[in-house]
C-alpha positions in Angstrom: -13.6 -24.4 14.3 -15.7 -23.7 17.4 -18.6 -21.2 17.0 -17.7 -18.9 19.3 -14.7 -17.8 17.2 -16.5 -17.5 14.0 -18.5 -15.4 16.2 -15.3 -13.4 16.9 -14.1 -13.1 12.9 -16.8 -10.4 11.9 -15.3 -7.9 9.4 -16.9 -4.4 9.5 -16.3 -1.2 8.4 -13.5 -0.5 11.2 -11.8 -3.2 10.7 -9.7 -4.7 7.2 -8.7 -8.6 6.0 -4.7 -9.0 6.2 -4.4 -12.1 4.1 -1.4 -13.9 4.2 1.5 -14.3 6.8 3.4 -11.5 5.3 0.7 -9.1 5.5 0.0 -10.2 9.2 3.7 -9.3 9.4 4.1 -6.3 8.4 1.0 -5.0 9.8 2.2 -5.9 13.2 5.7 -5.1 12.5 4.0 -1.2 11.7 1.5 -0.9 14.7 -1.6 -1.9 13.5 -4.3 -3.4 15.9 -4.8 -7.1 15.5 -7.6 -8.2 17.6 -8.0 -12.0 15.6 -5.5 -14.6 13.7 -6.1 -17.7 12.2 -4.2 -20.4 10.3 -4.8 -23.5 8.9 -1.3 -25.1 10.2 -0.2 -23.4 13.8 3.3 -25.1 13.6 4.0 -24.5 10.3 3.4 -20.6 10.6 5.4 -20.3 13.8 8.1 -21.8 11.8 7.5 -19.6 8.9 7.8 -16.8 11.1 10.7 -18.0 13.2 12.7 -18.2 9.5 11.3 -14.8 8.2 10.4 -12.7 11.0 11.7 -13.6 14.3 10.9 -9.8 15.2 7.0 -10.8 15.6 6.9 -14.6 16.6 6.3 -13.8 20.0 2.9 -12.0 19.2 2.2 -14.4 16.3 2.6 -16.8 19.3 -0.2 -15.2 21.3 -2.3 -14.2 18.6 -2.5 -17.1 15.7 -5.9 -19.7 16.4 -5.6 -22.6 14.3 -8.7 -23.3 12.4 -7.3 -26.2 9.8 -7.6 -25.9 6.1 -11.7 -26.3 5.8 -12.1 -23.7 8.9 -10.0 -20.9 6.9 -11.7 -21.7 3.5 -14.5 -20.9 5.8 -13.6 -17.3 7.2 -11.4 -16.9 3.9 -12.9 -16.7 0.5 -9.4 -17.4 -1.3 -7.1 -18.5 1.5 -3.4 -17.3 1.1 -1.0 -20.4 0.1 0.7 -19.2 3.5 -2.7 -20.3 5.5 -3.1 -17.3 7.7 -5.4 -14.6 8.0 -6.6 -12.0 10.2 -8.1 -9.1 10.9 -6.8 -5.7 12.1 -8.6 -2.2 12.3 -8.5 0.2 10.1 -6.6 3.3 11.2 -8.0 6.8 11.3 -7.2 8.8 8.6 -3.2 9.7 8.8 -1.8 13.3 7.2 0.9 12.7 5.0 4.5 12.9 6.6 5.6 16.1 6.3 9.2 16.5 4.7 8.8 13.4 2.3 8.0 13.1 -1.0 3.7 12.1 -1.4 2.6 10.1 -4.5 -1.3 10.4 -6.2 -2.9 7.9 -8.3 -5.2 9.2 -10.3 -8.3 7.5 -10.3 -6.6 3.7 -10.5 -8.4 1.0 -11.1 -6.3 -2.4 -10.9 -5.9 -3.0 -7.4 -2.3 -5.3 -7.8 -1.0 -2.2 -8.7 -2.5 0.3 -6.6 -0.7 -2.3 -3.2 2.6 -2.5 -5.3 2.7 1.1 -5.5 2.2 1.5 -1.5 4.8 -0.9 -0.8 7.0 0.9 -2.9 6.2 3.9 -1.0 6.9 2.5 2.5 9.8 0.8 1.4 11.4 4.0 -0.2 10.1 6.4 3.0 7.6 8.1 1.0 5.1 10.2 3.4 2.0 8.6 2.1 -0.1 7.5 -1.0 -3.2 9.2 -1.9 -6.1 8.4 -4.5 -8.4 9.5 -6.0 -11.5 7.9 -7.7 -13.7 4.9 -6.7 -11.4 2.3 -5.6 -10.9 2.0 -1.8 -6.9 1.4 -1.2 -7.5 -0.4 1.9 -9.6 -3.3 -0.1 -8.3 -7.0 0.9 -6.5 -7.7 -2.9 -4.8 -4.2 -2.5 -3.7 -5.2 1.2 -2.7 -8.5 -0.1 -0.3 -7.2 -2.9 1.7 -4.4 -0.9 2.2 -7.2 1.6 0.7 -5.1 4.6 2.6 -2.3 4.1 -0.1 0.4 4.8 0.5 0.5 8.1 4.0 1.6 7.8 2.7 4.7 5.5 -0.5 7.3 5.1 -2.6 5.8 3.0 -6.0 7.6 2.5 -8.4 8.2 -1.0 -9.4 12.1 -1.4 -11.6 13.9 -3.9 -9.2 16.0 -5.9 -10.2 18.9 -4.3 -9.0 18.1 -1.2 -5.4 17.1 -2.7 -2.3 18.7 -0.8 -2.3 22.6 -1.5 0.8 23.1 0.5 3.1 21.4 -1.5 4.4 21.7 -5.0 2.4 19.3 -7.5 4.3 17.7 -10.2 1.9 15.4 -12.9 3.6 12.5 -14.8 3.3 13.1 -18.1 5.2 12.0 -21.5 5.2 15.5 -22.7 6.5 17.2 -19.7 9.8 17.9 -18.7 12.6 15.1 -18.5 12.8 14.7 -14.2 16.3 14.9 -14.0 16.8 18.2 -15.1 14.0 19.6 -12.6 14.7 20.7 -9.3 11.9 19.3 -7.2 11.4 20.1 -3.2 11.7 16.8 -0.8 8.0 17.4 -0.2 7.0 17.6 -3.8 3.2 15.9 -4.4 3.7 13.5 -7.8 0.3 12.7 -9.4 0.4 9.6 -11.8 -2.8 9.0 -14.1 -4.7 6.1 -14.3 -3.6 2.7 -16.4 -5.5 3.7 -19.3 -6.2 7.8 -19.3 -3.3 9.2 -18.0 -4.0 11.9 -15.7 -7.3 13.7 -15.4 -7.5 17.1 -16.6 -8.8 18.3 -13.2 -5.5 17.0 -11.8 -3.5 18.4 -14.8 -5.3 21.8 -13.8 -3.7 22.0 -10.2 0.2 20.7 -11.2 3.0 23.0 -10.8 4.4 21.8 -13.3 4.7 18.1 -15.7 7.8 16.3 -15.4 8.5 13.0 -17.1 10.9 9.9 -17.1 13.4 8.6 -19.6 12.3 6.6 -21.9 13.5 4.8 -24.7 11.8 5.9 -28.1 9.4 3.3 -29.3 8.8 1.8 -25.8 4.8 3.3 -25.2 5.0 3.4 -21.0 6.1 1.8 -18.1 4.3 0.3 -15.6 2.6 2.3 -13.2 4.3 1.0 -10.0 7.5 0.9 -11.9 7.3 4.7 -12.8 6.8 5.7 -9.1 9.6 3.5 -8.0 11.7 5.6 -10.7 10.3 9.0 -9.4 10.7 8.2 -5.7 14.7 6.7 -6.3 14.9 9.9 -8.2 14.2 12.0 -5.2 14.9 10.1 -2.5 18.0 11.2 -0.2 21.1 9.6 -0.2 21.7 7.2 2.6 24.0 7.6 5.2 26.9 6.1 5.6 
């Protein structure tokens, strides 16, 4: 790997690590900015993409460097088993979509879950996911686990104050009201808690209204991107036909 491209592969505040061909995908499948790609194996990612994602071979084909195995382990710290990296930047700060249901994590803190939920979001048309807390939802693991997918929805973290104020806010709560049996607006806010406490009081404080989902009685929770995948199939429109 030639020192001038090293040179070239310098993270920054602007800019975030897409790790792993999937993520590459889907961030340049959604728009994002990729100004440097790597791979361990050139051929073999082609191929990959030529099998899984025809759609972006021709810009894989202009973008991916090949480094080999020891030059990735290099730029990488935990290399993808796929063997491609890159970088993109960061997008400024996006609104939510207006019209579509927005989901709030609480203050999460396990960052698998926080990327499943956003992949969930994109993949169901949510208008965006919002946290709150200390976790940044554009770190690398988070990126890595909803496959790239926050390109393709708002993704931003917000004090609590500064949550939606024009929208209905419904919290996620066991004692709240079963969801079916509430009628909720397509732009309904849904605030889940955190893995551990459940929502904050300061989030309680500013919902509408607690809803909750089926549950069988003995079973203690769900998990936390399985819950919003239940809410968001819950109000999602029908398709067309």
């Amino acid at each position: 790997m030639s020192e001038v491209l090293a040179a070239r592969w310098n993270p920054a505040d602007d800019t975030v690590l897409l790790d792993g061909f999937h993520t590459l995908k889907h961030a340049l499948r959604f728009g994002a900015e990729v100004p440097i790609a790597v791979t361990a194996d050139r051929a073999a990612a082609l191929r990959l993409a030529a099998e899984l994602a025809p759609d972006v071979v021709e810009r894989l084909e202009a973008l991916l460097v090949e480094v080999g195995v020891d030059g990735l382990a290099r730029l990488v710290a935990r290399p993808h088993p796929t063997g491609v990296a890159a970088l993109a930047r960061r997008p400024a700060t996006r609104e939510p979509v207006p019209g579509a249901p927005v989901v709030v994590l609480d203050d999460p803190r396990h960052l698998g879950n926080i990327g499943a939920v956003i992949r969930l979001a994109a993949g169901l048309g949510a208008g965006g996911v919002i946290t709150t807390g200390s976790v940044d939802p554009w770190h690398p693991n988070v990126l890595r686990a909803a496959a790239g997918l926050h390109f393709a929805t708002a993704v931003v973290r917000r004090e609590v104050t500064e949550l939606p104020d024009d929208r209905p806010l419904y919290g996620l709560d066991p004692a709240g009201a079963d969801i079916r049996t509430v009628a909720v607006p397509a732009d309904a806010v849904f605030a889940f808690g955190s893995e551990r406490a459940g929502l904050s009081a300061e989030v309680r404080g500013r919902a509408e209204a607690l809803v909750s989902l089926p549950m069988r009685g003995g079973v203690s929770s769900y998990n936390l991107a399985t819950s919003v995948g239940m809410v968001l199939f819950h109000v999602s429109p029908p398709a067309v036909p």
